[in-house]
DRENLO-243902 format. One record per residue (C-alpha): x, y, z; residue in one letter; residue number from 1. Coordinates in pm, 1 decimal, padded with zeros to 6 digits. Example, Ala and Ser with C-alpha at 12.3 -4.5 7.8 and 13.67 -1.06 7.14 Angstrom:
% DRENLO-243902
+----------+----------+----------+------+------+
|        X |        Y |        Z | resn | resi |
+----------+----------+----------+------+------+
|  01230.0 | -00450.0 |  00780.0 |    a |    1 |
|  01367.0 | -00106.0 |  00714.0 |    s |    2 |
+----------+----------+----------+------+------+
//
This chain:
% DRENLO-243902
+----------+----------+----------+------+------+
|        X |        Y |        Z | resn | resi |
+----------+----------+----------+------+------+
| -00652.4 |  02465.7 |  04048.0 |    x |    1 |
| -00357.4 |  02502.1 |  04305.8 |    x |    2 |
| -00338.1 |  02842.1 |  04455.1 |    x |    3 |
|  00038.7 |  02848.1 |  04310.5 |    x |    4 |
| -00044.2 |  02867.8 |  04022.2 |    x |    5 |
| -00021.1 |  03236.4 |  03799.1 |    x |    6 |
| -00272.2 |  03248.1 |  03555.3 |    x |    7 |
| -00280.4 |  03583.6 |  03383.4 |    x |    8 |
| -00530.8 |  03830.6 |  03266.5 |    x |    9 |
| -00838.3 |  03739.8 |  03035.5 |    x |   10 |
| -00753.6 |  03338.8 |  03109.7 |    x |   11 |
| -01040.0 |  03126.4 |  03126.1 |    x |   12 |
| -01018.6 |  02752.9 |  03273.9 |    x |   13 |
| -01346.2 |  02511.7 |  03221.5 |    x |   14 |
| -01490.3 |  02242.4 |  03478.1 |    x |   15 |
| -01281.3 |  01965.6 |  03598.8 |    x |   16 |
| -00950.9 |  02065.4 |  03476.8 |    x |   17 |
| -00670.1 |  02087.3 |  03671.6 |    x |   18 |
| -00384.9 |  02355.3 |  03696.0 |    x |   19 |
| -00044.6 |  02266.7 |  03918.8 |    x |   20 |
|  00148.3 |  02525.4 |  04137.0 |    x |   21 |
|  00459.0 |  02561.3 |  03878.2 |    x |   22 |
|  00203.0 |  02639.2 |  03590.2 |    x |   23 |
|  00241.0 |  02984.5 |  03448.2 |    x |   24 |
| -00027.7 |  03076.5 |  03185.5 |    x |   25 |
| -00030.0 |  03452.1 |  02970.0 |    x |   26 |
| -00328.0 |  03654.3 |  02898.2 |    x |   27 |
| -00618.8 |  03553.2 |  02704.4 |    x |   28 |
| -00551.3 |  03164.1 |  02696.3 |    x |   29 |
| -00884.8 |  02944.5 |  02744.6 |    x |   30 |
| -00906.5 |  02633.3 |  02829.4 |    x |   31 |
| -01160.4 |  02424.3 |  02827.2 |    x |   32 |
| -01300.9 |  02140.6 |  03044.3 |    x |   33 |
| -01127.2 |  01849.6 |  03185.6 |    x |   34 |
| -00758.6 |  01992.4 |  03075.4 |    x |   35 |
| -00445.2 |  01860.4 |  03277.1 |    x |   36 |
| -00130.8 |  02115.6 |  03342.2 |    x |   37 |
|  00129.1 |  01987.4 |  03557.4 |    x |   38 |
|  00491.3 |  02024.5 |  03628.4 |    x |   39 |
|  00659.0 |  02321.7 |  03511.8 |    x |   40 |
|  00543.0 |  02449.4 |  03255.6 |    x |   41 |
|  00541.0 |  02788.4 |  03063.4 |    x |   42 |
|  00210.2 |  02885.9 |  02832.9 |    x |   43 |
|  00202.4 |  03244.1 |  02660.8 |    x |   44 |
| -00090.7 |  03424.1 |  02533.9 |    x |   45 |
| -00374.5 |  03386.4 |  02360.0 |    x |   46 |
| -00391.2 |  02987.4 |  02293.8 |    x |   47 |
| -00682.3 |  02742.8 |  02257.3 |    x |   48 |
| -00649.4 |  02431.6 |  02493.2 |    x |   49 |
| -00952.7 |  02168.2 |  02398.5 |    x |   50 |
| -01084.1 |  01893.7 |  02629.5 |    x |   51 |
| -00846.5 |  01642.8 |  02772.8 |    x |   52 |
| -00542.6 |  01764.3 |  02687.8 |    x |   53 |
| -00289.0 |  01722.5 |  02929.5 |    x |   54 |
|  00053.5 |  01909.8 |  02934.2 |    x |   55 |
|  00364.0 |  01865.9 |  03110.9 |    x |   56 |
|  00352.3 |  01546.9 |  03411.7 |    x |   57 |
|  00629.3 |  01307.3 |  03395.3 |    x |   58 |
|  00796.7 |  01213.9 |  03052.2 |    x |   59 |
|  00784.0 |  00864.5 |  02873.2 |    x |   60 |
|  01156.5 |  00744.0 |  02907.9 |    x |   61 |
|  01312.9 |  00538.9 |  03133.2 |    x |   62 |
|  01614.0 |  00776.2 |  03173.2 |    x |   63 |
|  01419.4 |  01032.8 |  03319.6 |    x |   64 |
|  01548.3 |  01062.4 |  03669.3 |    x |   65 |
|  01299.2 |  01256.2 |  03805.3 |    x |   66 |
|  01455.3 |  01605.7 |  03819.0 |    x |   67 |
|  01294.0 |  01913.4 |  03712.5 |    x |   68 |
|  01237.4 |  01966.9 |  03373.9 |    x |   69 |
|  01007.1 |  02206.5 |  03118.5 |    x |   70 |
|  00756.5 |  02301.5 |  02905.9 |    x |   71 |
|  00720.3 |  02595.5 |  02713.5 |    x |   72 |
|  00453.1 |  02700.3 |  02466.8 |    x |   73 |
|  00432.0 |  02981.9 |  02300.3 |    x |   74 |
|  00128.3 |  03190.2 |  02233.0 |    x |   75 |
| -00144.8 |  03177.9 |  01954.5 |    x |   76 |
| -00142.3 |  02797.2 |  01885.3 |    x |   77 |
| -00481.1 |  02507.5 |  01902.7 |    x |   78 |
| -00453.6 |  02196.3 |  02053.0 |    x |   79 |
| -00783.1 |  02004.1 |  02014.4 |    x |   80 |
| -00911.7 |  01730.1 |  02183.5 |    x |   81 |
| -00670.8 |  01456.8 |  02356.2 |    x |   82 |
| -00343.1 |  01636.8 |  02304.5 |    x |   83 |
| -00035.3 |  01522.0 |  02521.6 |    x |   84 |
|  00301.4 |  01706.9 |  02528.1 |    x |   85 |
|  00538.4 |  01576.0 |  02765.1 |    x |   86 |
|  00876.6 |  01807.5 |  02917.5 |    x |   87 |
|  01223.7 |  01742.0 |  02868.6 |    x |   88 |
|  01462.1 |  01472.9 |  03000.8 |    x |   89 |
|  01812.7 |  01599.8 |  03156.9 |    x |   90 |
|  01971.2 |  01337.8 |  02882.1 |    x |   91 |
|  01783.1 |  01582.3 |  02614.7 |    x |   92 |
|  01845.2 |  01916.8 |  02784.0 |    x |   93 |
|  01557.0 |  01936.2 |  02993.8 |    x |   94 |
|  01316.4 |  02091.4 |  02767.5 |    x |   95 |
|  01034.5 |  02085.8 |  02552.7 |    x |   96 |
|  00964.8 |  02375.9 |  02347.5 |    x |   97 |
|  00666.8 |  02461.6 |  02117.8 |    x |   98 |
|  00645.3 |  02777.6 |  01898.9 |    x |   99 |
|  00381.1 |  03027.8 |  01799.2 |    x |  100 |
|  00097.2 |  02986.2 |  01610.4 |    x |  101 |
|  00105.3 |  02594.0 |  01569.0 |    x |  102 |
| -00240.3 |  02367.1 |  01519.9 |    x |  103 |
| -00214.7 |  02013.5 |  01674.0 |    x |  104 |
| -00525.5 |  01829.1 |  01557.9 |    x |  105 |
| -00674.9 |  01570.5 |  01805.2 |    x |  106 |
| -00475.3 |  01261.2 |  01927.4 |    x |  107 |
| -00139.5 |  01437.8 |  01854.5 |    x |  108 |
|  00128.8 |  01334.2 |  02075.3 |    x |  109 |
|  00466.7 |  01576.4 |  02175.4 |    x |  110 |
|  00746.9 |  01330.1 |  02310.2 |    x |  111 |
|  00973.8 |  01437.8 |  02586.0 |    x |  112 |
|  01270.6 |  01717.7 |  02452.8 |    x |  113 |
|  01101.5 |  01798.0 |  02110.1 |    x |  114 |
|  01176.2 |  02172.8 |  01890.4 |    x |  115 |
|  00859.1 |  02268.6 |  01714.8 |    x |  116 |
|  00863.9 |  02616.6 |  01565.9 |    x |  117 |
|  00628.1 |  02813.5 |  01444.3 |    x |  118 |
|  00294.4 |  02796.8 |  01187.7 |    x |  119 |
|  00349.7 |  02423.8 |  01210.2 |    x |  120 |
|  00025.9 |  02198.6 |  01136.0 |    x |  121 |
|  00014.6 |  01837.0 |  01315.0 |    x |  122 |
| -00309.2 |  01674.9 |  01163.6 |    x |  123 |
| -00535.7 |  01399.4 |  01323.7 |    x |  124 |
| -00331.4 |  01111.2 |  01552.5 |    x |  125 |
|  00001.2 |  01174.0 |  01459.5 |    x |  126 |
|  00278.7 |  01122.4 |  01736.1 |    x |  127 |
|  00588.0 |  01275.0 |  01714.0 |    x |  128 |
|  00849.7 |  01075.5 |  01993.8 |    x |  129 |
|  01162.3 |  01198.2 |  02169.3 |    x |  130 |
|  01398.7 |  01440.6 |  02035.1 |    x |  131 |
|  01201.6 |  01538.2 |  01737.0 |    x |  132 |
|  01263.0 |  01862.0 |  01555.1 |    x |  133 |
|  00973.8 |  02047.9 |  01331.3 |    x |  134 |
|  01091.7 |  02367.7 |  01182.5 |    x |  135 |
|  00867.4 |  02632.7 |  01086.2 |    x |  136 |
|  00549.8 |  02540.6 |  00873.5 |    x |  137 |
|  00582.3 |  02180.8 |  00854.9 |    x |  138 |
|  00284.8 |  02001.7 |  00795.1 |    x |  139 |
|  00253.9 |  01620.2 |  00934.8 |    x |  140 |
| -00039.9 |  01446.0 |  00762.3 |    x |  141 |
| -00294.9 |  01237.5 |  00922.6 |    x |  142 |
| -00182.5 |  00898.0 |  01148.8 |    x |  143 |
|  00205.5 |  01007.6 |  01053.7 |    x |  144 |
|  00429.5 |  00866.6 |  01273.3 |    x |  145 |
|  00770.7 |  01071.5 |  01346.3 |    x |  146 |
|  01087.7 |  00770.0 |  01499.2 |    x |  147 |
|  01324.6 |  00986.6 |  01767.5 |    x |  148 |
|  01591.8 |  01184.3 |  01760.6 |    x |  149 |
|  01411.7 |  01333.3 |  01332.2 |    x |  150 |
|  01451.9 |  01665.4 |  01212.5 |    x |  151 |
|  01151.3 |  01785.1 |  00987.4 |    x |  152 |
|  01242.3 |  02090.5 |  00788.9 |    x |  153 |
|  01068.9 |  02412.5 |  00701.4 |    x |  154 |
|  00779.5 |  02397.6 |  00480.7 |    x |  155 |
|  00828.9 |  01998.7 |  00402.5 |    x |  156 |
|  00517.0 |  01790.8 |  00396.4 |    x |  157 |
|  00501.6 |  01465.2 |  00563.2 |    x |  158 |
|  00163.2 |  01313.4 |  00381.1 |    x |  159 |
| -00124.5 |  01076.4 |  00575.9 |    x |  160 |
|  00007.1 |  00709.8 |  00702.5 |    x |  161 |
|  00386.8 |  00829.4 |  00674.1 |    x |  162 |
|  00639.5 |  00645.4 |  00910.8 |    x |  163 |
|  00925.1 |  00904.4 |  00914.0 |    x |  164 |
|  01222.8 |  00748.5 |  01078.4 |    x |  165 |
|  01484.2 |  00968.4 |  00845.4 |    x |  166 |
|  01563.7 |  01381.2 |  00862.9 |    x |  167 |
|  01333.3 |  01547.9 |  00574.5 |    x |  168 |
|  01495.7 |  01845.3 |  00411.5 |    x |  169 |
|  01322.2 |  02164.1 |  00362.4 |    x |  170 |
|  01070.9 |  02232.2 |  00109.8 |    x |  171 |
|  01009.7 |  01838.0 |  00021.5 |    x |  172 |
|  00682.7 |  01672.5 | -00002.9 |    x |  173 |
|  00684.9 |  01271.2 |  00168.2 |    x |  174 |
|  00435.3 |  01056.2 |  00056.4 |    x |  175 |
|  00312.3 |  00722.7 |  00145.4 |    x |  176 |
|  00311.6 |  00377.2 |  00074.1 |    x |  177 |
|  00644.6 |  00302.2 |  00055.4 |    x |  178 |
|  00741.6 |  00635.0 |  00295.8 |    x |  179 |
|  00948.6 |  00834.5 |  00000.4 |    x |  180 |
|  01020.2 |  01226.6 | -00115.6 |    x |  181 |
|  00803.9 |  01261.4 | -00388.6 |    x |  182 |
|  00829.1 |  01618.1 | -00553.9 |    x |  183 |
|  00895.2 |  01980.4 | -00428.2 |    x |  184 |
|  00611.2 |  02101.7 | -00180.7 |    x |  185 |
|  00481.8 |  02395.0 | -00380.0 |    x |  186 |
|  00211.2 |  02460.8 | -00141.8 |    x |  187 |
|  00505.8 |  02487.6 |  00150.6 |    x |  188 |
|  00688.6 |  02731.1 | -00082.0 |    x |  189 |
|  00394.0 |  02932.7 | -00102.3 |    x |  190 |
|  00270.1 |  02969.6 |  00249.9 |    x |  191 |
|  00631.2 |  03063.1 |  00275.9 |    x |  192 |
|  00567.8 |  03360.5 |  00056.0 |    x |  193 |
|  00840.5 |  03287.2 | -00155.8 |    x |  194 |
|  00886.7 |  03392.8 | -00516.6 |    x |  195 |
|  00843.3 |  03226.3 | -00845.6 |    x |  196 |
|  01271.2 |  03231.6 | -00913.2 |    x |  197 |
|  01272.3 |  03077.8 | -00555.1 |    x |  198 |
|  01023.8 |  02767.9 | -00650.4 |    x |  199 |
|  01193.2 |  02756.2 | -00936.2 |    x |  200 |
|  01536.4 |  02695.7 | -00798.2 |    x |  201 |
|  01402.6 |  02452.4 | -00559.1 |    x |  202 |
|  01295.5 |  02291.5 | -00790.4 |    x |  203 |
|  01621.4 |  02242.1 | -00975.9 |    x |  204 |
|  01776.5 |  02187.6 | -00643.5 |    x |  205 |
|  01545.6 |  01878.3 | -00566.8 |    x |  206 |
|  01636.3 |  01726.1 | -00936.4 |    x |  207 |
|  01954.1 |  01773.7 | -00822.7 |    x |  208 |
|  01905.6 |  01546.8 | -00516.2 |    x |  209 |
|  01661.7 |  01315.8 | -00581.8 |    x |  210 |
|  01630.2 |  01294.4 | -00969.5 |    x |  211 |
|  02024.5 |  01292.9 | -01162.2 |    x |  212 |
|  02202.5 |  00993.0 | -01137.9 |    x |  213 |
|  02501.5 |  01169.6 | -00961.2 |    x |  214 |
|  02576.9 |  00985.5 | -00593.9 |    x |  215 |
|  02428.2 |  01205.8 | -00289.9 |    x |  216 |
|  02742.0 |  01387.9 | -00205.3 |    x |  217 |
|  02814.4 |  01500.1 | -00519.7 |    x |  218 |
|  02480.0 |  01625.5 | -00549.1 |    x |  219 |
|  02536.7 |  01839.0 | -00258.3 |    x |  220 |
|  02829.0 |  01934.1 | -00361.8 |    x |  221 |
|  02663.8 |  02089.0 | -00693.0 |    x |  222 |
|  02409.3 |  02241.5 | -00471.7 |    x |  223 |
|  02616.1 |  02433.0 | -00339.6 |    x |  224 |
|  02773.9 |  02591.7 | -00629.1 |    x |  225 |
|  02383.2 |  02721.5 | -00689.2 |    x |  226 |
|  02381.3 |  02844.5 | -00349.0 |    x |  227 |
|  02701.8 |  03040.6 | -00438.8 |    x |  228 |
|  02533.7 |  03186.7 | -00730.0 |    x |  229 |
|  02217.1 |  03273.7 | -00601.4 |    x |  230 |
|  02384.4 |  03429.2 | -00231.8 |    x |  231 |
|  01991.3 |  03612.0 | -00221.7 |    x |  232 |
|  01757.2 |  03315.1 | -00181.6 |    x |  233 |
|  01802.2 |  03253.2 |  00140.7 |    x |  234 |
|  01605.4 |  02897.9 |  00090.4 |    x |  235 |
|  01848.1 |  02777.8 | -00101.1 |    x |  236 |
|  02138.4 |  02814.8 |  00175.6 |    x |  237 |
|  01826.6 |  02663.6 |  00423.0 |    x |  238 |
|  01808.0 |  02386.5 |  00221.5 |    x |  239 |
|  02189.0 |  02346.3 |  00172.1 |    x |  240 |
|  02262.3 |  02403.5 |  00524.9 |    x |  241 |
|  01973.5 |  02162.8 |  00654.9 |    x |  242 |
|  02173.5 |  01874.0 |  00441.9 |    x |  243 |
|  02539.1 |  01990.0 |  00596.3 |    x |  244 |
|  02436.7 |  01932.0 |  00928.6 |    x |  245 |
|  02242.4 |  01618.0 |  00930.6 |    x |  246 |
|  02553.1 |  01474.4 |  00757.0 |    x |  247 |
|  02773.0 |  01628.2 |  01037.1 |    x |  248 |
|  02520.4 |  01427.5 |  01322.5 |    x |  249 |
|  02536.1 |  01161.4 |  01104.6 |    x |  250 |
|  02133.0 |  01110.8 |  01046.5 |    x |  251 |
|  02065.7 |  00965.0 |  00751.8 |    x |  252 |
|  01809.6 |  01180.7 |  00500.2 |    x |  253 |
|  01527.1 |  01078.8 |  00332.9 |    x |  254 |
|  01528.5 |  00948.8 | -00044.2 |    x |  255 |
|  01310.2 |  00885.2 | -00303.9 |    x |  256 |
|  01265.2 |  00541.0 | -00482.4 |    x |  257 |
|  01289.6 |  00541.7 | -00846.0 |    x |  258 |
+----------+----------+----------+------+------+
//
């Protein structure tokens, strides 16, 4: 461990693993034996770090010049066995960020600038790569594989053997083979805490998407007139929103095949 380094109270750090001088860890992380930290990188309080994970080092992308760039974890998350998370790139604004509260199973794989939020669940081998966004409790099934520059929304489910390369709206369950939304994650909408009127409108809303015969844009179009007349479910105006501004970066959302 280099003497630079800050390690806070209560922190624990097994055999063989190695801390750098720009590493700042909070109170009562562990980690265990045969961990890399390099680079700069920021880790709060509290977290589990398994063997042979290694955080921060030099990102995968042969853009990256070289200059200083982050890491930042937050505080109360797992990462088991063989976990890599890579910083930022100055093309991606020099950071990577993860949340609070997050499980990344073994073998999962953080590319260089990605957004992960918070009670987010990353399940055996799946790699997310550059750019990627996960909002808030997002689950990514077994061997899932996320393409660049994909936004996962809140609560969606991304099922085992997925190959994501399109933006998945909020509170949608993607299953595999062929990759496709399926149905309304009802488990999502639960951990969410949300009520029976707001499953029930999400439901509608996701008919409204992926099951009329109306084109996509006029869909949208129609969901927000239920938006409008339900101003108090504030999933609804996620949802809504989530599909406004993929359209505005132009990423093209995920469908269902009839």
């Amino acid at each position: 461990m280099d003497k630079k380094a800050h390690l806070g109270e209560r922190v624990t750090v097994g055999p063989l693993s190695y801390i750098g001088a720009d590493v700042h860890i909070g109170d009562g992380t562990r980690i265990a034996a045969h961990v890399t930290i390099d680079g700069d990188v920021r880790i709060g309080q509290d977290n589990e770090i398994h063997p042979q994970v290694v955080l921060g080092g030099t990102p995968i992308d042969y853009k990256y010049k070289g200059n200083r760039t982050k890491l930042e974890i937050g505080d109360r998350n797992i990462l088991r066995e063989q976990v890599t998370v890579h910083p930022g790139t100055e093309v991606g604004g020099g950071i990577t960020r993860i949340g609070n509260d997050n499980l990344l199973s073994v073998g999962s794989h953080i590319g260089h600038d990605c957004q992960l939020g918070n009670d987010i669940r990353m399940i055996f081998g799946s790699p997310l790569a550059g750019h990627v966004i996960v909002e808030d409790g997002a689950v990514i099934g077994v061997h899932s594989k996320i393409a660049p520059f994909v936004h996962i929304g809140s609560y969606s489910y991304c099922g085992p053997s997925t190959h994501i390369y399109h933006d998945v709206p909020p509170y949608q369950r993607v299953v595999a083979p062929p990759t496709r939304i399926l149905d309304t994650n009802v488990t999502g909408i639960e951990r969410a805490g949300l009520d029976s009127e707001a499953l029930t409108l999400l439901k509608q809303a996701h008919s409204l998407l992926y099951r009329d015969d109306s084109l996509f844009k006029d869909a949208i179009d129609t969901l927000q007139q239920l938006v409008a007349a339900h101003p108090h479910q504030l999933c609804l105006n996620n949802l809504y929103s989530f599909l406004i501004k993929s359209a505005e970066k132009g990423r093209p959302i995920m469908r269902t095949r009839r």
